[in-house]
C-alpha positions in Angstrom: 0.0 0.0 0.0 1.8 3.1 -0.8 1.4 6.1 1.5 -0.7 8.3 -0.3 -3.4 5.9 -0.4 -2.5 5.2 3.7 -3.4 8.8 4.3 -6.8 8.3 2.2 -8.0 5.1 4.2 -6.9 6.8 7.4 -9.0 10.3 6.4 -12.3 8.0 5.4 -12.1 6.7 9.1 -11.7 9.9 10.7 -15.2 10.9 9.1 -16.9 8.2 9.6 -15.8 8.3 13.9 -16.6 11.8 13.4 -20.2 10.9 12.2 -21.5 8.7 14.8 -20.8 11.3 17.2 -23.5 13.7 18.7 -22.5 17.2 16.7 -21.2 19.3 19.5 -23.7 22.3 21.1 -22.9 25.1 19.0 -22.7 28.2 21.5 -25.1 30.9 20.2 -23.4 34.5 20.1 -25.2 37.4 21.7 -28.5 38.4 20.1 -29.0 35.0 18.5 -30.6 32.7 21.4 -34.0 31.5 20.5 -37.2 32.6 22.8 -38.5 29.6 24.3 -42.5 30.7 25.3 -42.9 29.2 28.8 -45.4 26.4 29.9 -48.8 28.6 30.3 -49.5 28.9 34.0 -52.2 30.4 35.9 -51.5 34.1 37.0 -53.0 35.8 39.8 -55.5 38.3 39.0 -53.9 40.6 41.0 -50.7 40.8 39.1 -52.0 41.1 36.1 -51.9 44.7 35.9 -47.9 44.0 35.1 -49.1 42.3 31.6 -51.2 44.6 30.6 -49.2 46.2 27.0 -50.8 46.9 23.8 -52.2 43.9 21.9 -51.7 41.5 25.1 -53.8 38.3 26.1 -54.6 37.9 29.6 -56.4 35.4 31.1 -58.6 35.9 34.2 -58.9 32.7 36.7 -61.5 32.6 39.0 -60.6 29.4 41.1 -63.2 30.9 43.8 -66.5 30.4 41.8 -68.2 27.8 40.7 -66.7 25.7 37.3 -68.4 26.5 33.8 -70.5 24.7 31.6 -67.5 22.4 30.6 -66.4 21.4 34.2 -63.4 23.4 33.7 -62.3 26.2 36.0 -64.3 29.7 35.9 -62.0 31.9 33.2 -62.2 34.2 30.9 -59.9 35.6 28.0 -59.3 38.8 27.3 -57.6 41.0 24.8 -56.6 44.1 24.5 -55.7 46.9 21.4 -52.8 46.8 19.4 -52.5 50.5 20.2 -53.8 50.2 23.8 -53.1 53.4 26.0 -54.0 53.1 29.4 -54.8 57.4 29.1 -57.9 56.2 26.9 -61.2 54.6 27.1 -62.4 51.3 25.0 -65.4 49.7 24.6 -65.7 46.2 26.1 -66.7 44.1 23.9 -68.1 41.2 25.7 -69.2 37.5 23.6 -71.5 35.0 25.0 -71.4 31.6 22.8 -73.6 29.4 22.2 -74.5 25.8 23.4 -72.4 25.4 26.6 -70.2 28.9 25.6 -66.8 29.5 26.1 -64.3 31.8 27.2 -62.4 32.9 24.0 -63.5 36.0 22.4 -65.2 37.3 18.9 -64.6 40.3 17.1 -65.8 39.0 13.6 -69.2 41.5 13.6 -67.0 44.5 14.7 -65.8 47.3 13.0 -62.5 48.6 12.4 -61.3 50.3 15.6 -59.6 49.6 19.3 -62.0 47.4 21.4 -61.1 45.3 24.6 -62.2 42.0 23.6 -63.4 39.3 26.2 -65.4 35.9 26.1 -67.2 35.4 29.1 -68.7 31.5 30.1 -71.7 30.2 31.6 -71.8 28.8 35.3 -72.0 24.8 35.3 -76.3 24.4 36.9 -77.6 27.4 35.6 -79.8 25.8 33.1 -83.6 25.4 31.5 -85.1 23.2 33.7 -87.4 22.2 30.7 -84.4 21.7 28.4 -80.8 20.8 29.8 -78.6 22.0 27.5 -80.7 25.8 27.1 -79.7 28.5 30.0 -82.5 29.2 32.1 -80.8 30.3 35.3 -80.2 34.4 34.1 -80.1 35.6 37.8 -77.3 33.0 38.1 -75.6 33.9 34.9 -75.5 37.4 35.8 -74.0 37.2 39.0 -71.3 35.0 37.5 -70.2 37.3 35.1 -70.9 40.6 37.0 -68.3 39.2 39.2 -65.9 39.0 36.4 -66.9 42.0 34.4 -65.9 43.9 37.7 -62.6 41.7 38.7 -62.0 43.1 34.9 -62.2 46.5 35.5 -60.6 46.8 38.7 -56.9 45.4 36.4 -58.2 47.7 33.0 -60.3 51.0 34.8 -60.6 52.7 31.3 -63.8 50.6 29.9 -65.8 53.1 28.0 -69.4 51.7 29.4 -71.6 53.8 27.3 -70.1 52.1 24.3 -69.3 48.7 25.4 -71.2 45.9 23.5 -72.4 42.5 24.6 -73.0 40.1 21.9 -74.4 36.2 21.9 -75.2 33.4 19.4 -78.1 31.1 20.7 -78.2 30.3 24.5 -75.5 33.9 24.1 -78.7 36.3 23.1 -80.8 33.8 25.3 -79.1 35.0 28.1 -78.5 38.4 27.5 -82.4 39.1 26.6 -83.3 37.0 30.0 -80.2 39.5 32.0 -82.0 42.5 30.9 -85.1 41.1 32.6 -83.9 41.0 36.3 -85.3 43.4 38.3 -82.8 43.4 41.5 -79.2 44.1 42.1 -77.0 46.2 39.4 -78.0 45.8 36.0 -76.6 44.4 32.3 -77.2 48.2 31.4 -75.1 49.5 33.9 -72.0 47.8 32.0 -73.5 48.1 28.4 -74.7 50.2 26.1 -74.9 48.0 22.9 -76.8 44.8 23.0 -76.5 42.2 19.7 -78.7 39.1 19.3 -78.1 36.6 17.0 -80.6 33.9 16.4 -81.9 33.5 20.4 -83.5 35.6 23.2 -87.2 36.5 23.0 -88.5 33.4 24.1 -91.5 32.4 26.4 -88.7 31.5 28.7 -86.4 33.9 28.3 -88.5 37.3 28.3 -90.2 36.8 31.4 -90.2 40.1 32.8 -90.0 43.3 31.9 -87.3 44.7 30.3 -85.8 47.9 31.6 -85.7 52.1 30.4 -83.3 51.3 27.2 -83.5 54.5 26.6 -79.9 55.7 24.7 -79.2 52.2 24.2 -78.6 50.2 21.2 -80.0 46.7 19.9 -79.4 44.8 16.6 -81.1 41.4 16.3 -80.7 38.8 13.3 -82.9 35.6 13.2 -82.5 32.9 10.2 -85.0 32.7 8.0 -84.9 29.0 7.5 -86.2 25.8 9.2 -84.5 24.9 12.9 -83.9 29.2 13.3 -85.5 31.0 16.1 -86.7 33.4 13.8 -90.7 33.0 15.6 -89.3 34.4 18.9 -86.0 36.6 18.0 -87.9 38.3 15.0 -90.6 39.4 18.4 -87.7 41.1 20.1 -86.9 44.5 18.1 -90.7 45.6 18.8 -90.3 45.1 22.6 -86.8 46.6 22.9 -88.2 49.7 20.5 -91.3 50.4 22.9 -88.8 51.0 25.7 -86.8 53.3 23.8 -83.9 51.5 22.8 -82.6 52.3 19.0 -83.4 49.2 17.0 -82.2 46.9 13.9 -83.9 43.6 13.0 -82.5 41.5 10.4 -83.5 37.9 8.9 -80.5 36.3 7.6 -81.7 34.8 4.5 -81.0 31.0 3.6 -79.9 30.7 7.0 -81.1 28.1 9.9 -79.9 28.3 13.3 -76.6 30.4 13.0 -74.9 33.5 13.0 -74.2 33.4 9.5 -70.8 35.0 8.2 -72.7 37.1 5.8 -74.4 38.8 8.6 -71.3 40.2 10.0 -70.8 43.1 7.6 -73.9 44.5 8.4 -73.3 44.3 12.0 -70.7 45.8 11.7 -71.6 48.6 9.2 -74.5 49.8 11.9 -72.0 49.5 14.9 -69.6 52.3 13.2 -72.4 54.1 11.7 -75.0 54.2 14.5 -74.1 52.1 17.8 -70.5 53.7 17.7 -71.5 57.5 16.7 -73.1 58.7 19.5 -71.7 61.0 21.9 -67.8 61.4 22.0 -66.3 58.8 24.9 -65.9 59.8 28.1 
């Protein structure tokens, strides 16, 4: 063997060694180290005031009331701007799901603009006694999510009320036509000026009692026009919210069953930045 072809056995080898080795930890300069997102714990309401930045996600735990519809912990999410600015005031913009809800939000039906966006749950018991999987229980809803409306607004003070929105799909506007309803303790006005119903509320179940002086508010409320809708009892509720003042859109979503259909959004949307959202300059 003559040595040149030594040295070319003996080079083959070293690679091959060199391959079956782990490749050694290659030490990142300054600048380059990868973020790692930590494992998502659950933070204390009361530091959450040290999140708050503009666009940010915090979640609100509520380990001291009852669990949701689920069986999971009481919680909500909630997001803020992109340009948040704690010097200025945002509408709340509160969604009520339906079926057993949630907790994430929805801002497909708003317009463009800076809203605090948060998905509030239903309490786990708080149903129609006739129908399990319908809300009945609206006293007990509203005292579950009072509690965290105002747990919100004790981390984010600068909620522009008069302008905030509450929205729900199903057992969502069930509930928030049978919150208007109660007659004791603070009420779903207090917190809102803008009320949206989409395909629920206005049943025999739901209406009972009176709804409050809506005077200065604002209501839109869309039924399908199809088989399996709601459309005999939604399509009742913009008369009844008109005779107590409240400034009033009904729409039948063509085409549509039981849904908030996608196609409904625009409009929602276009009355919210031309009517709902044009009142009176935020205070």
């Amino acid at each position: 063997m003559n040595l040149a072809r030594l040295f070319l056995l003996l080079a083959i080898s070293g690679a091959l060694i060199a391959a079956d080795k782990p490749a050694a930890k290659k030490t990142a300069a300054k600048g380059d180290e990868k973020t790692v997102a930590p494992a998502e714990k659950a933070v204390p309401r009361t530091e959450l005031k040290a999140l708050i930045a503009p666009g940010a996600s915090l979640k609100f735990d509520f380990p001291e009331l009852t669990v949701d519809r689920h069986g999971a912990m009481a919680a909500c999410n909630l997001t803020l701007p992109a340009g948040y600015e704690a010097a200025k005031k945002y509408p709340l913009v509160a969604w009520l799901g339906g079926g057993e809800g949630g907790n994430n939000p929805s801002g497909s039906f708003l317009p463009e603009g800076d809203f605090i966006l948060v998905g509030l749950p239903y309490p786990k018991g708080a149903n129609n006694p006739v129908q399990a999987n319908m809300v009945g229980d609206f006293a007990k809803i509203w005292t579950y999510q009072r509690f965290m409306l105002d747990e919100i607004a004790k981390v984010i003070p600068n909620i522009d009320k008069a302008h905030s929105i509450i929205a729900g799909f199903s057992n969502g506007a069930h509930s928030i036509d049978g919150m208007l309803r109660l007659s004791s303790g603070p009420k779903l006005t207090d917190y809102f000026g803008i009320f949206v119903f989409a395909d629920g509320g206005g049943s025999t179940y739901t209406s009972k009692g009176s709804l409050p002086d809506l005077k200065g508010k604002f209501a839109y409320a869309c039924w399908g026009g199809e088989k399996g809708s709601n459309k005999p009892a939604t399509s009742q509720l913009p008369k009844a919210l008109k005779s107590k003042g409240a400034t009033v859109v009904g729409s039948e979503m063509a085409g549509v069953g039981h849904s908030f259909a996608e196609s409904e959004h625009p409009k929602v949307a276009e009355w919210l930045a031309k009517v709902a959202l044009a009142g009176p300059a935020k205070k």
